[in-house]
VOSELUM-846639 format. One record per residue: z, y negated, x negated of N, C-alpha, C in turn; residue in three letters. Coordinates in steps of 0.05 Angstrom, whole numbers, padded with zeros to 5 digits, always signed. Each point is the difference from the previous one (the first is absolute). Example, Ala and Ser with C-alpha at 12.3 -4.5 7.8 and 13.67 -1.06 7.14 Angstrom:
2
+00156+00114-00264+00000-00024+00018+00000-00024-00018Ala;-00014-00021+00007+00001-00024-00016+00014-00022+00015Ser;
// end
This chain:
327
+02310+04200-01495-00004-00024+00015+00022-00021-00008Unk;-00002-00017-00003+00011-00028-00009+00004-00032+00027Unk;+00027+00011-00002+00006-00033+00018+00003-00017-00013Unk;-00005-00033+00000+00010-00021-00018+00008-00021+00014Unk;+00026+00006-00008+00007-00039+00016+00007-00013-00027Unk;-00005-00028+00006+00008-00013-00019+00014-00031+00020Unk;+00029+00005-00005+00011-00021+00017+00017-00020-00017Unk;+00007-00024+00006+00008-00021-00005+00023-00005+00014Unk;+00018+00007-00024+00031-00005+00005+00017-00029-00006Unk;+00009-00013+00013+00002-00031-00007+00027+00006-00004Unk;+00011-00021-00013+00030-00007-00004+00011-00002+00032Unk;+00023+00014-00008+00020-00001+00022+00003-00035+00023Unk;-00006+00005+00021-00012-00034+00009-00024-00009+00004Unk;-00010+00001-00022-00026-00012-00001-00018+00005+00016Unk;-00019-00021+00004-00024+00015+00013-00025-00036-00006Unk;-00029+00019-00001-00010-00016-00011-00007-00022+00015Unk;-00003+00005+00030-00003-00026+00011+00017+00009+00035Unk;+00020-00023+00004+00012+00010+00027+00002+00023+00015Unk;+00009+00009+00004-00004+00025+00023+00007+00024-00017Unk;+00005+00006-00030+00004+00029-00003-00022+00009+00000Unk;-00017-00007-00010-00028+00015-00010+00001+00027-00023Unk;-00003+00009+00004-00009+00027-00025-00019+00009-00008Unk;-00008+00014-00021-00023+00006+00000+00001+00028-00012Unk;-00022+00012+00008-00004+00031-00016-00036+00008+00002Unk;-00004+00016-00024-00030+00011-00002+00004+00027+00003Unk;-00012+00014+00017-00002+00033+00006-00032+00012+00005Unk;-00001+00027-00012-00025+00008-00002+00014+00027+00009Unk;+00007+00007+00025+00009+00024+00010-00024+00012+00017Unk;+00011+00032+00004-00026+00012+00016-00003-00020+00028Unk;-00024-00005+00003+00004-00024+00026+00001+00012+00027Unk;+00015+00021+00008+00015+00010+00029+00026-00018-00012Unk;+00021+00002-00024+00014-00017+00005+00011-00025+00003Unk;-00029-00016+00006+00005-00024+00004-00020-00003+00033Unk;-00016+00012-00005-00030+00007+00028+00015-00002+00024Unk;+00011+00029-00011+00020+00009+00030+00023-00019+00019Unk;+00006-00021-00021+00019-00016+00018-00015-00019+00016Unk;-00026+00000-00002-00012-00019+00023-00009+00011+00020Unk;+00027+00011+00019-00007+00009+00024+00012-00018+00019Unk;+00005+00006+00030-00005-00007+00017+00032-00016-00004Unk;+00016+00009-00009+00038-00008-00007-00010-00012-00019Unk;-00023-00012-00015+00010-00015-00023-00020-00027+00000Unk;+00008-00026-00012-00017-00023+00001-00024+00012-00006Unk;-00027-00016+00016-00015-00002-00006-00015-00016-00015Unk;-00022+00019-00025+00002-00030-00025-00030-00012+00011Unk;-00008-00019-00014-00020-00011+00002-00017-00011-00027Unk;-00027+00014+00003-00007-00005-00026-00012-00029-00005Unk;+00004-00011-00014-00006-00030-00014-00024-00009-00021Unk;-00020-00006+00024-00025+00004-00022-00005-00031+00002Unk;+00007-00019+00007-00010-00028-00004+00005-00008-00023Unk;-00021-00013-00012-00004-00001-00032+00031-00027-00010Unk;-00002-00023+00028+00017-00024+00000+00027+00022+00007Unk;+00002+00011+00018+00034+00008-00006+00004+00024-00030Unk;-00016+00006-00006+00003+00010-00027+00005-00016-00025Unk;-00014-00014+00005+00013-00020-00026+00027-00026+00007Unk;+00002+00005+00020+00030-00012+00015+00014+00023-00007Unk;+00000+00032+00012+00022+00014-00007+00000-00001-00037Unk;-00013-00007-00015-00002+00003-00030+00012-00031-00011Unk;+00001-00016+00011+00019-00021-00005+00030+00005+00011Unk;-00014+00012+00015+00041+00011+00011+00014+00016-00018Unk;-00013+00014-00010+00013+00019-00026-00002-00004-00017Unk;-00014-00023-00017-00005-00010-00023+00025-00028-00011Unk;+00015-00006+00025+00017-00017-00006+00024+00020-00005Unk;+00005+00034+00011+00022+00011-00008-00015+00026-00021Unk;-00014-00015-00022-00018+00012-00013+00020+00021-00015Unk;+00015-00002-00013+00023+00017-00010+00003+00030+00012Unk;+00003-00004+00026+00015+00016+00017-00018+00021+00015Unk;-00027-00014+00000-00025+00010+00022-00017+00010-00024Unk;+00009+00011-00011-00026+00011-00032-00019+00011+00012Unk;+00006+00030+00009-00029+00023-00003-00006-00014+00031Unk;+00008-00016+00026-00014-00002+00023-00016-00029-00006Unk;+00013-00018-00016-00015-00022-00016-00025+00001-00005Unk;-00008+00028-00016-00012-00001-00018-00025+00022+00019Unk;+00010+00009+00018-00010+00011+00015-00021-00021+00019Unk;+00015-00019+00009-00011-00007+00022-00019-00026-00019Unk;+00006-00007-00023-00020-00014-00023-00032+00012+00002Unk;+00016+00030-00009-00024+00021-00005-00026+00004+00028Unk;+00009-00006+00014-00016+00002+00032-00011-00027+00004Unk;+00008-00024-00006-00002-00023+00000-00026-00003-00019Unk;+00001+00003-00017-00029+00008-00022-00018+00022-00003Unk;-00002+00007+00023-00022+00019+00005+00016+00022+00008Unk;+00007+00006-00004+00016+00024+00017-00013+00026-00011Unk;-00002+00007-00024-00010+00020-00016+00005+00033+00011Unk;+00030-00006+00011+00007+00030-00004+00015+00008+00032Unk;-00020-00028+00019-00007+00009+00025+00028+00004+00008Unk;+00020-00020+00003+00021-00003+00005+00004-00013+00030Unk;+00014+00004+00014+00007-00016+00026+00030-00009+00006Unk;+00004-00021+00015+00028-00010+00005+00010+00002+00024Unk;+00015+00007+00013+00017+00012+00025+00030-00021-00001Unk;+00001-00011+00028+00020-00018+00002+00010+00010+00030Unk;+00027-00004+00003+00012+00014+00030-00006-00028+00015Unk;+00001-00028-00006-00010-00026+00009-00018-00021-00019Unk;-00006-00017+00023+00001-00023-00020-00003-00031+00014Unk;+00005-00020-00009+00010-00003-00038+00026+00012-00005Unk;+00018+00005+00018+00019+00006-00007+00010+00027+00000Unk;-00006+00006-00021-00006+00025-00007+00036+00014-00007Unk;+00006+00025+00011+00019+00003-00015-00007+00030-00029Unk;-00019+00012+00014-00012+00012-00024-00026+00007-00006Unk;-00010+00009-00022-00041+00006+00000+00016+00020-00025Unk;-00034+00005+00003-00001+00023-00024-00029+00004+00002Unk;-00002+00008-00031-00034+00008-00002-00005+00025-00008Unk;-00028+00010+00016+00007+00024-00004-00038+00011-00016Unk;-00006+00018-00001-00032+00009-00009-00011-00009+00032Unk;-00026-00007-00005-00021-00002+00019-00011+00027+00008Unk;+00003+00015+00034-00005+00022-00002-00028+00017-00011Unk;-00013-00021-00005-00027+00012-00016+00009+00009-00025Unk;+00013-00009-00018+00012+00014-00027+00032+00011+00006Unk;+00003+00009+00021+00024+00015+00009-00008+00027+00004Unk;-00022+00016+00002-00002+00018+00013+00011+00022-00006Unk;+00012+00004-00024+00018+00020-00010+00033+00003+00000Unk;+00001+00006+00020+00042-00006+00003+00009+00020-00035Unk;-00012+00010-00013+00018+00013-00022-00007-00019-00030Unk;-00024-00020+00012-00007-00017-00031+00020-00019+00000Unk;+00026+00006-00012+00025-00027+00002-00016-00021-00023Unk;-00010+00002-00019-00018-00029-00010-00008-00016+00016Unk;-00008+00006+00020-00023-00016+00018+00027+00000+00023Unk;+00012+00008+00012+00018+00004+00018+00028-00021-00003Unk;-00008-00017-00014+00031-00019-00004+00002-00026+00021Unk;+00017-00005+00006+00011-00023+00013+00027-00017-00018Unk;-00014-00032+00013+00024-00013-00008+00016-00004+00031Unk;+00026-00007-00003+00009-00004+00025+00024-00028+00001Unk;-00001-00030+00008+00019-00013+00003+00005-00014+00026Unk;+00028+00002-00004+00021-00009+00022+00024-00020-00002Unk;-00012-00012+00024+00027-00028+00006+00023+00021+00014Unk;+00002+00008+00013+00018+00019+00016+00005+00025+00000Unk;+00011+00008-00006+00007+00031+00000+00000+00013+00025Unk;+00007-00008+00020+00001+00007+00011-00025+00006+00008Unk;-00023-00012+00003-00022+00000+00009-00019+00020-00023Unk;+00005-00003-00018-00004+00025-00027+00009+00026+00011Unk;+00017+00001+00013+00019+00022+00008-00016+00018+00006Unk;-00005-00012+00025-00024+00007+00031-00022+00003-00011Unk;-00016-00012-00022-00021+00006-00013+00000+00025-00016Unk;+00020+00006-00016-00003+00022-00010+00021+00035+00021Unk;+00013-00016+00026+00011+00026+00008+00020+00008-00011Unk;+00012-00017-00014+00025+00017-00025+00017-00027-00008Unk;+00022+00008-00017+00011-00026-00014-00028-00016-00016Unk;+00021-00021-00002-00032-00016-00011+00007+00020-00036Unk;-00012-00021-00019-00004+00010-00026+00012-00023-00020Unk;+00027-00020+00007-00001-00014-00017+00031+00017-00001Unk;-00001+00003-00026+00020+00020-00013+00008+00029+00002Unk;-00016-00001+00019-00004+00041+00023-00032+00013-00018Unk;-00013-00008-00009-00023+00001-00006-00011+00038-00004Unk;+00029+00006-00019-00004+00030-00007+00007+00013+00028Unk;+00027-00018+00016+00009+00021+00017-00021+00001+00026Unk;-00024-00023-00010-00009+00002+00035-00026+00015-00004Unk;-00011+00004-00021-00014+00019-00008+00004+00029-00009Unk;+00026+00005+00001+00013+00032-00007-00001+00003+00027Unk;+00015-00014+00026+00004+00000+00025-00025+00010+00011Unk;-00020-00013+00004-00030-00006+00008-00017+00032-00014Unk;+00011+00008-00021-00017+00026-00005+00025+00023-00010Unk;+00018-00003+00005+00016+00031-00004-00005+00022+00032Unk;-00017-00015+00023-00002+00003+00021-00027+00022-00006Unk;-00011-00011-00015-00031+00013-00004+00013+00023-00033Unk;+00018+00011-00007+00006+00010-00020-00009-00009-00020Unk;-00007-00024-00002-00010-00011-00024+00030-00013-00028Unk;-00007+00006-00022+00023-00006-00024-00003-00026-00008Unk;+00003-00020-00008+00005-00024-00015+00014-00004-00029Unk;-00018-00019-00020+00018-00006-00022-00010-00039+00000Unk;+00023-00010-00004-00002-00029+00007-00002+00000-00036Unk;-00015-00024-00010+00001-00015-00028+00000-00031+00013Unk;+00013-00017-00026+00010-00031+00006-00019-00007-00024Unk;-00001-00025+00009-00015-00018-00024+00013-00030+00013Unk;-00001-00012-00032+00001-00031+00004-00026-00014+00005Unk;+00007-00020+00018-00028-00020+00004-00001-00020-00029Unk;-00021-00006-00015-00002-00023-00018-00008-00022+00010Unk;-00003-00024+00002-00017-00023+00006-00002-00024-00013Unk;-00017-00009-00015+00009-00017-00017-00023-00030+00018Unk;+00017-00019-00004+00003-00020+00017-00027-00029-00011Unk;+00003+00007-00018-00032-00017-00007-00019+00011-00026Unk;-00010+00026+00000-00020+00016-00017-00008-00018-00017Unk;-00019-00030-00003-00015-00021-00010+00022-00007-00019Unk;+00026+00007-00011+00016-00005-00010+00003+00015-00017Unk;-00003+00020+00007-00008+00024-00031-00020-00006-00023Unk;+00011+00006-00025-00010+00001-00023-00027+00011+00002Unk;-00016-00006-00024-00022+00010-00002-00004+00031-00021Unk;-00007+00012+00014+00000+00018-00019-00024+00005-00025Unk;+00007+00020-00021-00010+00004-00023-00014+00023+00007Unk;-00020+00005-00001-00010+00034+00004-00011+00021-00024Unk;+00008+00021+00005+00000+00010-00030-00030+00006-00006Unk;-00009-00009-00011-00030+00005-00014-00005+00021+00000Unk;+00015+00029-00001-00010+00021+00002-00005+00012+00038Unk;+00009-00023+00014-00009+00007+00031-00023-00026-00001Unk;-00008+00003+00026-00017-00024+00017+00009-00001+00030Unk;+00006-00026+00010+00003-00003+00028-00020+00009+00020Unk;+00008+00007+00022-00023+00007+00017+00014+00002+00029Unk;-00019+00004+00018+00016+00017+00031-00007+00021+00001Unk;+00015+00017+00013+00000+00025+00007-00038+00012+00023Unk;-00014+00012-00012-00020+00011+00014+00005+00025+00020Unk;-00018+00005+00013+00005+00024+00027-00009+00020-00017Unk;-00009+00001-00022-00009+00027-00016+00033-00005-00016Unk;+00016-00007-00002+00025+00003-00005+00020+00020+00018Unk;-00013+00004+00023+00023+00009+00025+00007+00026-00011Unk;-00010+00015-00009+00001+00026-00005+00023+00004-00024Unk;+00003-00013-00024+00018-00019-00016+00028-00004+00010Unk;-00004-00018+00014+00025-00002+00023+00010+00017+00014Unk;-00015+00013+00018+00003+00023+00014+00015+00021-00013Unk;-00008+00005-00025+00011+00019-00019+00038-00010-00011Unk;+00005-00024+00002+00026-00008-00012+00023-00012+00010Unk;-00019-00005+00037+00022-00015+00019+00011+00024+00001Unk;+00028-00007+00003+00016+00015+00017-00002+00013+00024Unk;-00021-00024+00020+00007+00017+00022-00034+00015+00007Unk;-00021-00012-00024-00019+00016-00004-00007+00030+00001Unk;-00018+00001-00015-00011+00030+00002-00019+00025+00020Unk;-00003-00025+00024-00019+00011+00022-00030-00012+00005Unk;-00012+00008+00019-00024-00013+00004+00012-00023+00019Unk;+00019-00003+00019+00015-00029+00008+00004-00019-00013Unk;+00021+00005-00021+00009-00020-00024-00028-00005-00009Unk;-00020+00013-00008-00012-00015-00025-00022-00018+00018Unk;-00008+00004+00032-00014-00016+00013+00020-00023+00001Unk;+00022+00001+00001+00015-00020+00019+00009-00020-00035Unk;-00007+00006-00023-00003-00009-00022-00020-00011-00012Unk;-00026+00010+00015-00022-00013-00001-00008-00024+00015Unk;+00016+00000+00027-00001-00025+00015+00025-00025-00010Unk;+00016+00015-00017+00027-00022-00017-00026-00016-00022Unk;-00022+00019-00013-00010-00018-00021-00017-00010+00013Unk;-00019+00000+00024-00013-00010+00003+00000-00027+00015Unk;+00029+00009+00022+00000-00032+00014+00026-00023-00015Unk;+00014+00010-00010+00024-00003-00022-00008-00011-00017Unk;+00013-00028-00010+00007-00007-00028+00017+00024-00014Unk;-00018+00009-00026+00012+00017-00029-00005-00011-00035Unk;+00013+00011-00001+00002-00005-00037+00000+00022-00010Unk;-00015+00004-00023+00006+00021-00023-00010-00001-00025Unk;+00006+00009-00017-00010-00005-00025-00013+00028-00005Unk;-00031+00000-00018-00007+00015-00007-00004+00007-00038Unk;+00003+00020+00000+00000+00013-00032-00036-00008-00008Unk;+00000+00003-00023-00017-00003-00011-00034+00015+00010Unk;+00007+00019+00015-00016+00017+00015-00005-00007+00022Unk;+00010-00020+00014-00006-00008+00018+00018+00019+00026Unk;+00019+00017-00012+00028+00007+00016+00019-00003+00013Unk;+00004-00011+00026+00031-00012-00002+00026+00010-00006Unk;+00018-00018-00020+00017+00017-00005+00031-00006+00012Unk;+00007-00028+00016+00015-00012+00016-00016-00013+00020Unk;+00014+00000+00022-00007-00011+00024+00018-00012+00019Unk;-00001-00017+00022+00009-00005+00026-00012-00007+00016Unk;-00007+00012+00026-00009-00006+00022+00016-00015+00013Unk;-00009-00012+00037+00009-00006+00012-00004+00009+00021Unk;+00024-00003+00031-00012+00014+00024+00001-00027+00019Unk;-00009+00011+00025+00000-00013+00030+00020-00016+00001Unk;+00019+00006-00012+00032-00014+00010+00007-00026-00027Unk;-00028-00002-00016+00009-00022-00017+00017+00005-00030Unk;+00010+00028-00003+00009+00005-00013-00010+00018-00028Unk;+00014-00007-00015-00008+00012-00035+00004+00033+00008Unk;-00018+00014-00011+00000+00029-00009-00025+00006+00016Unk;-00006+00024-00003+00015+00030-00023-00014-00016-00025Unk;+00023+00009-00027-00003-00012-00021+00010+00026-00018Unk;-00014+00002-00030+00002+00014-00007-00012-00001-00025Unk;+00014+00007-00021-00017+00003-00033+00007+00029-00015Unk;-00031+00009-00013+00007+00029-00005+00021+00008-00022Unk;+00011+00018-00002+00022-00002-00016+00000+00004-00027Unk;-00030+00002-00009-00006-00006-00031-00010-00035-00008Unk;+00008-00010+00019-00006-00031-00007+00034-00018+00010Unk;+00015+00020+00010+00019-00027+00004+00016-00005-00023Unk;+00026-00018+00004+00009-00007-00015-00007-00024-00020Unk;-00023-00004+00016-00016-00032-00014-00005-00020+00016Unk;+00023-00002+00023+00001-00018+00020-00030-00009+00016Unk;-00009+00020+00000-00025+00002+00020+00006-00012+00030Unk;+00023+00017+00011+00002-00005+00034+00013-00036-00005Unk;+00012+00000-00018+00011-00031+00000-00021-00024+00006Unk;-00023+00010-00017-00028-00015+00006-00008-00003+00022Unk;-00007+00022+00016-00012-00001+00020+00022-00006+00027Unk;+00024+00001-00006+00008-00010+00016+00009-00026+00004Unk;-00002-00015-00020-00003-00029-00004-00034-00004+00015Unk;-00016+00008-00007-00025-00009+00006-00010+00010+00036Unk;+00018+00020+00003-00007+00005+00041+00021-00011+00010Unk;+00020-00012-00012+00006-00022+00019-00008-00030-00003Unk;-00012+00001-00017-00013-00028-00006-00022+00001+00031Unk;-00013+00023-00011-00031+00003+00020+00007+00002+00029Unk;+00026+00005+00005+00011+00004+00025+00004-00023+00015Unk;+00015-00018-00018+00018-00028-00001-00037-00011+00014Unk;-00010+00000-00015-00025-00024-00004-00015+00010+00026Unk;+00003+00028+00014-00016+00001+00023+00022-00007+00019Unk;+00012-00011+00000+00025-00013+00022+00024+00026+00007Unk;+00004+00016-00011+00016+00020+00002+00021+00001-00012Unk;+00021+00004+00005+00027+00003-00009-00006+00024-00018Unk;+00010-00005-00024+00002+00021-00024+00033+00009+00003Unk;-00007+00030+00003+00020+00018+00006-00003+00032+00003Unk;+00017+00018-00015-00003+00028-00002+00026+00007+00005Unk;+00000+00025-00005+00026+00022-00001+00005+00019-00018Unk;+00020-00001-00022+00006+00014-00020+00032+00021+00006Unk;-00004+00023+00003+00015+00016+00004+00034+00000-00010Unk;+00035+00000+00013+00003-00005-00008+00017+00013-00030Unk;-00013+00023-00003+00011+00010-00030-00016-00007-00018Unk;-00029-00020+00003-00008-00015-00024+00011-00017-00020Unk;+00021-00003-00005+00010-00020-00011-00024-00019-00025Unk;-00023+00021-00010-00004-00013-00021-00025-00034+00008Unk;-00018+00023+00025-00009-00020+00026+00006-00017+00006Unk;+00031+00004+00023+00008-00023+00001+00012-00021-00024Unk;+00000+00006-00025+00006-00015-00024-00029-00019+00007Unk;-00013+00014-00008-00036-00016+00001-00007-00019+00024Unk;+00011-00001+00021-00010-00011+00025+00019-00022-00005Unk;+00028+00003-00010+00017-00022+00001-00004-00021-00026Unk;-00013+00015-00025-00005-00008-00021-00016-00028-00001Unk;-00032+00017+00027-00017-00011+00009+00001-00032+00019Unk;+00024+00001+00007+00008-00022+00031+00001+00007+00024Unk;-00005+00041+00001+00005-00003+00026+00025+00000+00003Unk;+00006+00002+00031+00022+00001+00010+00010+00019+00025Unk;+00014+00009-00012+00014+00038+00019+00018-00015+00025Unk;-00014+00008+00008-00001-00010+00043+00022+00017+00007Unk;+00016-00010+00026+00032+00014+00005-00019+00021+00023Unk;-00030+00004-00002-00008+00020+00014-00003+00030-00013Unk;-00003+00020+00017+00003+00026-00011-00034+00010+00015Unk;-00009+00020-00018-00029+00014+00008+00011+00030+00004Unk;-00002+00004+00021+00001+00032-00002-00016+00018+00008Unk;-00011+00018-00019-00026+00017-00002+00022+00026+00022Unk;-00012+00011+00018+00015+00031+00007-00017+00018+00003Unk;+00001+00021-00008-00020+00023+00003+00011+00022+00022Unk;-00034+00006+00005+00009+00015+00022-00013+00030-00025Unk;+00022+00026+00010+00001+00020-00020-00010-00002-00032Unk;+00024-00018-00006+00003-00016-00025-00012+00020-00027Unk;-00011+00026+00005+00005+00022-00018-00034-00004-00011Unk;-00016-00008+00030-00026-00001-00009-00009-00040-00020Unk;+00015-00010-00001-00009-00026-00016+00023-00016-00017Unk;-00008-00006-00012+00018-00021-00015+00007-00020+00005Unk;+00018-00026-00010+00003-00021+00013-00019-00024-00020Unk;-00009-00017+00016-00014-00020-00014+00009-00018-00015Unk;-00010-00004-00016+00015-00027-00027-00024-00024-00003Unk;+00014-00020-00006-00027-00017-00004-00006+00007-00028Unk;+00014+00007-00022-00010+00007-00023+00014+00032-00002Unk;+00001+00015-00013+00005+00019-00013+00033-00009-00008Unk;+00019+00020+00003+00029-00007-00014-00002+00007-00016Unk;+00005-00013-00023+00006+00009-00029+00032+00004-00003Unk;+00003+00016-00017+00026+00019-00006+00020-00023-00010Unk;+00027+00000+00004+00012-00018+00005+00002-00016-00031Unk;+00007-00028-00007-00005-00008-00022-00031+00000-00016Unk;-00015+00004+00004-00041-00001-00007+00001-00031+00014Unk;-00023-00005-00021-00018-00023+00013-00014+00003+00018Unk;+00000-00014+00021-00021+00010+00024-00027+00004-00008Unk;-00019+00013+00017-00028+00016-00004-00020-00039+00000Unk;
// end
């Protein structure tokens, strides 16, 4: 089983708009977030008016930087709402925190963590506090999730990643494509493909919950002459680049460079902030993203696993061995 937060660590001070806002994305078993809405803790309220949804989405689009995966979240719901997302606020307008969570019709499985993720942001901590029952998660992130399940004998291994973001995609170069690929998007007779090379793949979960990445998701990939794919990137719910991936008898010909110039173009152009996460012992990645224009955010992503023994940690590309050209 696999917990994931992915939280947003700001420079010492900062905060993106008045009040000490923070932000974090978590896909934990949902008793540890469920359970704090009891009778001791705010009650949230869910937010289905179409006009305060695109008010709360101008509210986070001016601290666009800072609000990535809930940004891109609450974008994603705003345009059809594909992957049956909902928004929870403790008030409003003045909200001191929301979070979005699955729609309990595609919730029904507390052990499918694909489908089981939440984003979660906060003006107050304190009021975060009470929401989650525990220290909040801006800089506690590992300890409030070791806390929250060393209770249930459960083990943990935390992984970090850098956030990328590059600030105007339409600015990027055009690329050359190698004549021996062809551009394309990723098909749902691909999932199995995928399924087979994600990291956190390999089940009948992953490869459904990869079939709904190509189907409601902007993707890129290039296919071999066979009509194969042999690099790819998807996108998820939260607006963000990955799972990405090229097989390891084709890299080294700047394949992922392509396509990652071209899904954040496609990203940019559907009104979305172009932005991923590249792990941080990639160095050759983050060479490529910085190469590219993005720009490595003073935020931190952190993947944590729950009994770290059964999965791996996720990469947006594959690490190549230190010094290699990226895949």
């Amino acid at each position: 089983m696999l917990l994931q937060i992915q939280i947003a660590l700001l420079p010492a001070g900062a905060a993106p708009f008045p009040g000490k806002e923070r932000l974090s994305r978590a896909s934990p078993v949902p008793s540890l977030l469920e359970s704090a809405e009891g009778p001791s803790t705010p009650q949230m309220l869910i937010l289905s008016c179409s006009s305060k949804l695109r008010l709360l989405e101008g509210t986070l689009q001016r601290g666009c930087r800072n609000t990535l995966p809930v940004y891109g979240t609450v974008k994603t719901i705003n345009r059809g709402n594909p992957a049956v997302q909902e928004v929870l606020v403790d008030s409003w307008p003045e909200f001191k925190v929301f979070r979005t969570r699955p729609g309990r019709e595609v919730a029904s499985d507390d052990s499918d963590f694909y489908t089981n993720t939440y984003t979660v942001y906060y003006r107050d901590l304190g009021a975060h506090r009470a929401l989650l029952g525990s220290a909040g998660l801006q800089d506690g992130a590992y300890e409030v999730s070791k806390d929250s399940t060393e209770a249930k004998g459960i083990k943990l291994e935390v992984f970090r990643y850098f956030t990328y973001f590059h600030p105007d995609p339409s600015s990027m170069p055009e690329i050359r494509l190698d004549p021996a690929v062809r551009l394309s998007s990723l098909d749902v007779s691909h999932a199995d493909l995928l399924n087979e090379t994600w990291a956190f793949g390999g089940n009948e979960k992953s490869r459904k919950y990869l079939a709904s990445l190509i189907r409601h998701f902007p993707s890129v990939c290039l296919l071999d002459a066979a009509g194969h794919p042999v690099s790819w990137i998807a996108s998820d719910p939260f607006g963000a680049m990955g799972p990405g991936y090229t097989l390891p008898q084709h890299r080294g010909r700047g394949y992922m460079g392509m396509l990652t110039n071209l899904i954040a173009k496609r990203l940019h152009a559907l009104g979305y902030p172009s932005y991923g996460y590249v792990a941080m012992e990639n160095y050759p990645m983050q060479r490529l993203q910085e190469t590219q224009g993005f720009q490595r955010q003073p935020n931190l992503c952190y993947f944590i696993l729950h009994n770290p023994a059964a999965a791996k940690a996720p990469t947006l590309t594959p690490s190549p061995a230190p010094g290699t050209a990226p895949p």
